[in-house]
C-alpha positions in Angstrom: -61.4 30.5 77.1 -63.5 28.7 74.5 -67.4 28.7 74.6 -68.1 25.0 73.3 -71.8 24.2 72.4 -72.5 20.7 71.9 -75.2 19.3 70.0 -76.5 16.1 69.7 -78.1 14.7 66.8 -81.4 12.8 67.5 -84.7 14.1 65.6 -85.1 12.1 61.9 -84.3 14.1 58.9 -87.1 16.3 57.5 -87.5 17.1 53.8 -86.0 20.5 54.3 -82.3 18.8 53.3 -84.2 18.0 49.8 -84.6 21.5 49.1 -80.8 22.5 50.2 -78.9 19.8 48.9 -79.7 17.9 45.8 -79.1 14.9 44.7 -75.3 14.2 44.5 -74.7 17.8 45.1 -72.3 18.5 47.7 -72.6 21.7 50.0 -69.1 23.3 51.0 -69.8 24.3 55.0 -66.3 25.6 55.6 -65.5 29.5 54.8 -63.5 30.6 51.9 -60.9 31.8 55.0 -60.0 28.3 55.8 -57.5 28.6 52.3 -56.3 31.7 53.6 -55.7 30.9 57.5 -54.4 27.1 56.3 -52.3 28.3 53.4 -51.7 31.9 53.1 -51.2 33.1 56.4 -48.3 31.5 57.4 -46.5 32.1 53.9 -47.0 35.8 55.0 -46.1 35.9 58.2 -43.0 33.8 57.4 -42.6 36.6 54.2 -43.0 39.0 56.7 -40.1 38.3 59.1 -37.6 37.5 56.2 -38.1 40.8 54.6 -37.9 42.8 58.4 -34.3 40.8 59.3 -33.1 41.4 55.6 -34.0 45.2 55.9 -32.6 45.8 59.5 -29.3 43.9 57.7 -29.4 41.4 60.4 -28.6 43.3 63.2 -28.5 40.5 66.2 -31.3 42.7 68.6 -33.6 43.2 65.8 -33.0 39.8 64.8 -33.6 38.4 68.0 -36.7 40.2 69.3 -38.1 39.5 65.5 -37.3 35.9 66.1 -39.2 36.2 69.1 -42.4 37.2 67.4 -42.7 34.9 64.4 -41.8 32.0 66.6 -45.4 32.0 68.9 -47.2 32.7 65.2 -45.6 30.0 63.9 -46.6 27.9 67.3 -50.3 29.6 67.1 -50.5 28.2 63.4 -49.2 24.6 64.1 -51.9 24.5 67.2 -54.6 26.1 65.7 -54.3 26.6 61.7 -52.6 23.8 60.3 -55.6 21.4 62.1 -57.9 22.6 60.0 -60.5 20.9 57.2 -62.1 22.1 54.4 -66.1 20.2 54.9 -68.8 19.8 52.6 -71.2 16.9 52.8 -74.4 15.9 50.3 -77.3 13.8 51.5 -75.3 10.6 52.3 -71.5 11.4 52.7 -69.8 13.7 54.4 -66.3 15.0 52.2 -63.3 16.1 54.3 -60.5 17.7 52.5 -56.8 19.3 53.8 -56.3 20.8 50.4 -54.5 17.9 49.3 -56.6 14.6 50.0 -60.2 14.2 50.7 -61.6 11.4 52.7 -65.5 10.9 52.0 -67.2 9.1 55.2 -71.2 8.9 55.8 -72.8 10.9 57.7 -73.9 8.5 60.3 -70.0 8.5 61.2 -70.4 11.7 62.7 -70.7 11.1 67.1 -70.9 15.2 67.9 -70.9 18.8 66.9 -69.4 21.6 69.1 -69.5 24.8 68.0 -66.3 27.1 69.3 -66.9 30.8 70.1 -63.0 32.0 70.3 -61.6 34.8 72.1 -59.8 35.8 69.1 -60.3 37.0 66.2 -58.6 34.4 63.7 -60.3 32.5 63.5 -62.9 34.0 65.7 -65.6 30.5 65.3 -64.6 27.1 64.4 -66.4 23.9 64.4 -65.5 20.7 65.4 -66.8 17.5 64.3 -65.5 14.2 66.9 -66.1 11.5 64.7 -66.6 7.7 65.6 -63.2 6.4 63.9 -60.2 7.9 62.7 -60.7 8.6 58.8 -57.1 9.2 58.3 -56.6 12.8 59.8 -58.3 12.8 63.2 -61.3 11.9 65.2 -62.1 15.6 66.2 -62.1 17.5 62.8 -61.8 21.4 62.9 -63.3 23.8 60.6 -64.3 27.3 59.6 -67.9 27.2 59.0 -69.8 29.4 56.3 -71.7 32.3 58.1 -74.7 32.6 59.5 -72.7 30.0 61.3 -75.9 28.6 63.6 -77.7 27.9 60.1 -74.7 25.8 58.7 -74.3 24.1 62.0 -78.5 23.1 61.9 -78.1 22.1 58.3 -75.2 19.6 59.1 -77.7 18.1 62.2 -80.5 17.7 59.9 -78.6 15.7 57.0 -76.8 13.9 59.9 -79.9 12.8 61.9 -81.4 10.9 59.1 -78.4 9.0 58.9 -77.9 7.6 62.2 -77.3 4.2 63.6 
């Protein structure tokens, strides 16, 4: 069971962002893991499954109960992995990027925050931004945020509040 925190974003922006961000300057808030859990991880695992049913020469019981682990990690990275964004945002726009376009939107288009305290441990924290339209990949956008994760999460509120309608 998930542990969302939401947050919403009504205090004005302080100066604080000014020292943070510069101008023109965007921040990267995801983790370097999102490549790895996007990208990475499933070519492994998929690796992984070819090399045990070549080794056990395709033997139909080994095949079988291999089969029947790589297809809920292959289900667990559809669900979970393949939703996720690389974010970085500067003092106007926020950038979202799934490693092959990247859609800029201001930050006033941001409605909430949730933080995401998983059960597991891949990724154990995510954080998803519900934004107020569609901007070409979803309204909710999930991401791996940088650690300390509760400072990236109050940097994003800051630069957002400033920028509200």
């Amino acid at each position: 069971m998930t542990n969302p925190r939401s947050y919403s974003i009504l205090s004005n922006i302080s100066l604080e962002i000014g020292s943070k961000v510069k101008l023109g300057m965007k921040q990267n808030i995801s983790s370097a893991l999102t490549f790895f859990y996007k990208i990475i991880w499933p070519v492994l695992w998929t690796l992984a499954f070819i090399y045990f049913s070549l080794k056990q020469q395709v033997l139909f019981n080994v095949f079988a109960a291999a089969l029947l682990l790589w297809l809920p990690g292959i289900a667990y990275y559809y669900f979970l992995m393949m939703p996720l964004k690389r974010v970085a945002y500067d003092e106007r726009s926020l950038y979202i990027s799934n490693y092959f376009n990247e859609v800029e939107l201001p930050l006033s288009s941001i409605r909430e925050i949730k933080e995401i305290v998983s059960p597991w441990n891949m990724p154990r924290y995510l954080v998803w931004l519900t934004l107020k339209s569609d901007p070409g990949f979803d309204k909710r956008i999930k991401f791996v945020p940088k650690f300390p994760i509760k400072e990236t999460v109050k940097d994003l509120k800051r630069a957002m509040s400033g920028h509200r309608k």
